[in-house]
N, C-alpha and C positions, 0 to 999 in steps of 0.2 A: 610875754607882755603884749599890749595891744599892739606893742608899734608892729610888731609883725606882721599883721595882716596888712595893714598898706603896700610895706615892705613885700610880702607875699603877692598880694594883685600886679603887684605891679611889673617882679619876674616873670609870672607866668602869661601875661598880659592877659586879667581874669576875663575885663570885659567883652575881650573877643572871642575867646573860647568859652566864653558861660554863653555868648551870641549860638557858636556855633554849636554848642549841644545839646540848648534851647529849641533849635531848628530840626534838628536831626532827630532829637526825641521826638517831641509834638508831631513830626511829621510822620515819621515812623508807626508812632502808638497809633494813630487816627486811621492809617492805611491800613493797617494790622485789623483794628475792631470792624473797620468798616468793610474790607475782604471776609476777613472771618465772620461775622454775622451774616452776610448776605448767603455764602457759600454754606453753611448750617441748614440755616431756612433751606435751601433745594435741599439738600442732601436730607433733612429731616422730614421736608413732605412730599418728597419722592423717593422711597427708600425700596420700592419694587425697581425702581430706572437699575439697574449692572454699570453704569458709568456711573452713579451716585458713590455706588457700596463699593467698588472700585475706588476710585476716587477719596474717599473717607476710610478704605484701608492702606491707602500708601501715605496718604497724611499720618496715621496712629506708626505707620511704620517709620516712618522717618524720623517720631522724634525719640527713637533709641539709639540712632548715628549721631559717634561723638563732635563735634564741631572740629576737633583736631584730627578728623580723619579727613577733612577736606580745605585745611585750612593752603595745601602743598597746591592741589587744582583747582583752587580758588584765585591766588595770583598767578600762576601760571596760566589758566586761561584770562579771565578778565585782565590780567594785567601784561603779561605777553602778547597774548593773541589778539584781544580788543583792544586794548590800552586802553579802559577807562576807570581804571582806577584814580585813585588821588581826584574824588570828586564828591561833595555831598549828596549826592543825589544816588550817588553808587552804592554809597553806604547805607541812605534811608533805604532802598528796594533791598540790599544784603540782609538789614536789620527787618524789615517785614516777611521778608520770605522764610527767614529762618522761626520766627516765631508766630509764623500764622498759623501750622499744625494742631498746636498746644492750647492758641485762640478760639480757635474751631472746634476741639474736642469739648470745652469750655462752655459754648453758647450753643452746641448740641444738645445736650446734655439738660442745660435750661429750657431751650427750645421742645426738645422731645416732650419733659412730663412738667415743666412747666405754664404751657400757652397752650390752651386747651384750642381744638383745630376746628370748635365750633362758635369762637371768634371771627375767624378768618372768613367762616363761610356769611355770617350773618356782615360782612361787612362786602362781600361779593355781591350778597343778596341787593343790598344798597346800593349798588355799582359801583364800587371799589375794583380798579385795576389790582392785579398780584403786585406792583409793584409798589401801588398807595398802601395797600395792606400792612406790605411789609414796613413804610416807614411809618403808616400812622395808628396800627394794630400792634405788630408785633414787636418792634425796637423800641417804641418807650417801654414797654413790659420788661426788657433784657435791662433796666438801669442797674442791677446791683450784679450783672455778670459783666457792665461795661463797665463800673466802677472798679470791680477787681483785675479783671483783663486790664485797663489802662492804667492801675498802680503796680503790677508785677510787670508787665515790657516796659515801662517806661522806668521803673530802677533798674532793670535791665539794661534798657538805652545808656543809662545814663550813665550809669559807673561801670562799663564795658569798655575793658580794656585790650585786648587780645584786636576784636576784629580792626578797631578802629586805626589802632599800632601797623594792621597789613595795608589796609588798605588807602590810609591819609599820611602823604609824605611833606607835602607844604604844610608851615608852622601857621602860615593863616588861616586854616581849617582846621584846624587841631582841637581837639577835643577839652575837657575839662583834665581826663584822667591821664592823656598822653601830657597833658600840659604841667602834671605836677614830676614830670620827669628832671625841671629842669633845677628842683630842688635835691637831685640826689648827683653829689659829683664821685668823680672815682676815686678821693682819697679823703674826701669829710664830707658831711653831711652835716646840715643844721637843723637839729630837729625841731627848732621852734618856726621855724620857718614852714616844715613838712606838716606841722601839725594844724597852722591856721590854714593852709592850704587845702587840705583835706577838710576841716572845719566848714570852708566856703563851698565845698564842692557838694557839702554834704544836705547842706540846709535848704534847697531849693527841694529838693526830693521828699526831707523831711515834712516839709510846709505841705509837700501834693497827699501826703502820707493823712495826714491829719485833718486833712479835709476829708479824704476818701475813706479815713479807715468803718467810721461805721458799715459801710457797703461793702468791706470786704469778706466777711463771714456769711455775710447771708449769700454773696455772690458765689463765694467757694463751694457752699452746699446746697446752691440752685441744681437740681437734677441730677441730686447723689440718691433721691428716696423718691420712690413714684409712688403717689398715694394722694 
């Protein structure tokens, strides 16, 4: 019934954890596009540089290591050694560094036979820094590889449950997905309760989905065909 979702908000306290996985996505997804597009551009117009191709092969190799191969010296160092775990800010850099690999292969890819590289000169010609270039040549060109790149990490952010579980141990940073924990006890479970839960968790992401979905097909196959 509807009373349940009140009901629901109000166990998992929604308003603070839809805060905090509002923050941590957004912040995340944006670090993520904005590393990964910049680090592309070099690596795609310096592809003679040995630190580029270097560089762009330990990216492709990394993202075949399972995340559960390191999730053991992931707390143990950061959370032993450093102790800065149980922090939002610990998690957006976990959450970007782990997905910028996959970003980057992404906006290469578009970059390479995309963004023809005799834009870039005619806007040097004009006296364009590499760096104006890059925002005011080459990144609005990337709109439908940033529209795709920032609706797969950020359902990623969002309904990731695993890192968030190591790494956030206070309940006032708690996540959306850790926060529907409190709907499952150890001898009953209310499924109407779990269900509007999940319902609210799910609709924000829905919402980013349907705005972004036109751009996600053409983004997917930005620089799968050179021609």
């Amino acid at each position: 019934t509807l009373q349940n979702f009140p009901e629901a908000m109000a166990k998992m306290d929604f308003w603070n954890v839809f805060k905090n996985s509002a923050i941590i996505t957004f912040c995340a997804t944006v670090l993520t596009i904005l590393f990964s597009a910049m680090a592309s551009f070099v690596i795609v117009r310096n592809q003679n540089w040995k630190a580029c191709a270097l560089l762009f092969a330990l990216m492709i190799a990394s993202m075949v290591i399972p995340f559960q191969v390191l999730m053991v010296p992931l707390v143990s160092v950061y959370g032993g050694v450093f102790g800065i775990l149980n922090s939002r800010l610990t998690l957006i850099l976990m959450h970007t560094g782990f997905s910028v690999s996959m970003a980057t292969f992404m906006f290469h890819g578009a970059i390479h036979t995309n963004i023809p590289l005799e834009l870039e000169e005619a806007a040097y010609i004009d006296g364009c820094t590499r760096w104006q270039t890059f925002w005011k040549i080459v990144f609005p060109l990337l709109k439908p590889t940033v529209a795709t790149v920032a609706i797969i990490d950020a359902m990623a952010f969002w309904n990731d449950y695993l890192l968030p579980s190591l790494v956030l141990t206070d309940k006032s940073i708690y996540t959306i997905p850790i926060a529907t924990q409190a709907f499952y006890g150890t001898y009953s479970t209310d499924i109407g309760l779990v269900m509007a839960a999940l319902l609210l968790a799910m609709l924000p992401i829905l919402i980013l989905y349907l705005f972004l979905q036109k751009h996600i097909v053409a983004g997917v196959t930005a620089g799968a065909v050179k021609g």
